[in-house]
C-alpha positions as CSV (number, residue, x, y, z in Angstrom):
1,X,132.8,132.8,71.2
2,X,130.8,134.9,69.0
3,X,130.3,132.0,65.9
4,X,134.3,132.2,65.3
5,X,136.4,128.9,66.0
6,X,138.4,129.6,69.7
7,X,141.5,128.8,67.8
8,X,141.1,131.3,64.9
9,X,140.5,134.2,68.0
10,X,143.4,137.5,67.9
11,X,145.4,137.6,71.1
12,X,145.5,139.9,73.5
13,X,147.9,142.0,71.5
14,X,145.8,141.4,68.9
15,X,149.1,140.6,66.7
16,X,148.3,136.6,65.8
17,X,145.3,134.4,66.6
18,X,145.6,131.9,69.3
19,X,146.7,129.2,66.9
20,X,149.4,131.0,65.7
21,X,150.5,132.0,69.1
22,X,150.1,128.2,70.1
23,X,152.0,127.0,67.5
24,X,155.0,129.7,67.7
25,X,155.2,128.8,71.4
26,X,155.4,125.0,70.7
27,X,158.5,125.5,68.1
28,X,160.1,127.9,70.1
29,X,160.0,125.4,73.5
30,X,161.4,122.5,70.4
31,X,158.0,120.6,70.2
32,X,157.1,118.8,67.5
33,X,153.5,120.2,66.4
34,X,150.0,118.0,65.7
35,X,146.7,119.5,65.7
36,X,144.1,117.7,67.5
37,X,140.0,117.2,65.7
38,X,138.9,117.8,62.4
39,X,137.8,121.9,62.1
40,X,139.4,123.4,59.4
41,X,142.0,126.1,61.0
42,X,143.2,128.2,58.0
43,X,146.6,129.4,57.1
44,X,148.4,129.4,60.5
45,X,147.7,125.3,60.3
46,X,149.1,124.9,56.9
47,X,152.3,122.2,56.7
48,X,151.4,120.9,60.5
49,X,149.4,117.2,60.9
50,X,146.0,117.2,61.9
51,X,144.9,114.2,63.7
52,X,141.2,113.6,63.7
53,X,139.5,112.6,66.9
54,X,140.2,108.2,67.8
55,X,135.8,108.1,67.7
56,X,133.1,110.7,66.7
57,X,130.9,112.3,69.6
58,X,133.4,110.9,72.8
59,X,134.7,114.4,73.8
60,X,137.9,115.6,74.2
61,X,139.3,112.3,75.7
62,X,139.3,111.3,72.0
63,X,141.5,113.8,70.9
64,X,143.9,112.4,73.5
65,X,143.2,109.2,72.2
66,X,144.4,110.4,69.0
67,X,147.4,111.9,70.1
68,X,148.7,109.3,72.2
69,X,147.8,107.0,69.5
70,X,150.1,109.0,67.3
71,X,152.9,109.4,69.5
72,X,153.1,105.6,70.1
73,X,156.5,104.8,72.7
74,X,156.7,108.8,72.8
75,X,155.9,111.6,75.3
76,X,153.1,114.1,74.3
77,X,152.7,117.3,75.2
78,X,148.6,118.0,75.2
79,X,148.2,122.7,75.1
80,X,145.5,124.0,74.6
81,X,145.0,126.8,72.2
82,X,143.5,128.8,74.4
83,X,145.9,129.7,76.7
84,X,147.3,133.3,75.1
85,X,149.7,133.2,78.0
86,X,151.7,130.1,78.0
87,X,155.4,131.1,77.3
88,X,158.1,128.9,75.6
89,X,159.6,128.8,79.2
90,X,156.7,127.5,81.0
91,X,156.5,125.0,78.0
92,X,160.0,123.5,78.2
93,X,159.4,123.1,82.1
94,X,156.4,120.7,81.5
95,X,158.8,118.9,78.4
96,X,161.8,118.0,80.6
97,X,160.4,118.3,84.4
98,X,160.2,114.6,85.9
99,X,160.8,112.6,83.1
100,X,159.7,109.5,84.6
101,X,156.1,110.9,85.2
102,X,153.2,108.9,83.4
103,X,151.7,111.9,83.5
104,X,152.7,115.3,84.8
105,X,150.3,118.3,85.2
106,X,150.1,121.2,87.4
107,X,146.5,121.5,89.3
108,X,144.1,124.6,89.9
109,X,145.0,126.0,93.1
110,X,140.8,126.4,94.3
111,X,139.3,123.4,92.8
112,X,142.7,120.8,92.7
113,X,141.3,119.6,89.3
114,X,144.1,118.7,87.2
115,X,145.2,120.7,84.2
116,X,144.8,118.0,81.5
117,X,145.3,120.7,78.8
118,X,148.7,121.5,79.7
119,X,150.0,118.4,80.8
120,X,152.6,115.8,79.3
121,X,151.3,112.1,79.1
122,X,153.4,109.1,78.7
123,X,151.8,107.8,75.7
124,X,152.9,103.8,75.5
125,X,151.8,103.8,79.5
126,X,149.0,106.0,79.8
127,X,147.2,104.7,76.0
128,X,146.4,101.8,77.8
129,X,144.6,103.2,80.7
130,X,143.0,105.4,78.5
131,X,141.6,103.3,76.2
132,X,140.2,100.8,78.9
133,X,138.5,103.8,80.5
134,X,136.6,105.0,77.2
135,X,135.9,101.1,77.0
136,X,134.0,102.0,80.2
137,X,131.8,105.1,79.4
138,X,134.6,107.3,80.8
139,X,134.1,111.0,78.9
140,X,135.8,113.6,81.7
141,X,139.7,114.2,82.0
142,X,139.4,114.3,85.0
143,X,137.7,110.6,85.4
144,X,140.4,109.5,83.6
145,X,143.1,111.4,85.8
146,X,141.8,109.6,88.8
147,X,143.1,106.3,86.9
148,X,146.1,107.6,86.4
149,X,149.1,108.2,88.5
150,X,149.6,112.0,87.9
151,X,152.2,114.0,89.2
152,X,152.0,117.4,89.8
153,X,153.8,119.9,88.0
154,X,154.4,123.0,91.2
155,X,153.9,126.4,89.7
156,X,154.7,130.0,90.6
157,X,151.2,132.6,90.8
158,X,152.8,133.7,87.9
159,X,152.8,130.4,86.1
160,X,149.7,130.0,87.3
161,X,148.4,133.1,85.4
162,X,149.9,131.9,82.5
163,X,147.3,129.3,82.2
164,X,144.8,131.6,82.1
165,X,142.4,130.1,79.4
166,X,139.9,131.4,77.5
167,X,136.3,129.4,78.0
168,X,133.8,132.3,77.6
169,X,133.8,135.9,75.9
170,X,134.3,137.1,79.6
171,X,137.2,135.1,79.8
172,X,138.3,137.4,76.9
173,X,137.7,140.5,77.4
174,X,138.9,139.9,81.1
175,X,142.2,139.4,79.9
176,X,142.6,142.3,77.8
């Protein structure tokens, strides 16, 4: 992304960086906030825990780690910062949508991969799981979805355009 930390990017409107964005969207759907690794985020992070990843050099599964970790008998809510999209809305749906769910996602509608980044995780069932399968060598989401029983969150095409995320500086500028 050009040298500059994803998080740290302007939105679309150009009006906050994605962090800021994230972070407004997560109080506004009631969330209590952590940030996941260790980079330093700037002003927009001040005053909200940072939780560095469970081990060095595992991937993003030990981010999770560190979140579920952290949440303990909790639910966690895992977003991305990348998604300039997500509304507060589309938020509280994943927060109160089957409860009972160890984990609830929505899926791409061409691949059927899972969404882990926008997905709500039963922490005191799914820590478990999770931590046997880094045990194992397991480094992919969505390894570690296919040892999990998932439920699918159902979206709208407009939800789905919500999730939009940005992974390249095409992803960007497609979006703007």
């Amino acid at each position: 992304m050009g040298g500059v930390q994803k998080a740290l990017l302007a939105t679309p409107d150009g009006r906050e960086t994605l962090l800021g964005r994230t972070l407004r969207v997560g109080r506004e759907a009631g969330c209590e906030l952590v940030l996941l690794g260790a980079a330093e985020l700037g002003a927009d992070a001040e005053g909200v825990p940072q939780l560095p990843d469970f081990a060095p050099d595992v991937g993003p599964l030990a981010g999770l780690a560190s979140l579920l970790r952290a949440a303990g008998d909790r639910p966690a809510l895992c977003l991305a910062c990348d998604m300039p999209f997500v509304t507060p809305a589309l938020l509280g749906r994943l927060v109160h949508e089957q409860p009972d769910a160890p984990v609830l996602a929505p899926r791409a509608a061409g691949t059927g991969k899972w969404e882990a980044l926008f997905a709500r995780y039963d922490a005191a069932r799914v820590t478990p799981l999770l931590e046997e399968a880094l045990a194992q060598g397991e480094r992919s989401f969505q390894g570690l979805f296919r040892r999990l029983n998932v439920r699918e969150l159902a979206l709208s095409p407009q939800e789905r355009t919500a999730l939009h995320d940005w992974d390249t500086p095409e992803d960007m500028r497609a979006s703007r």
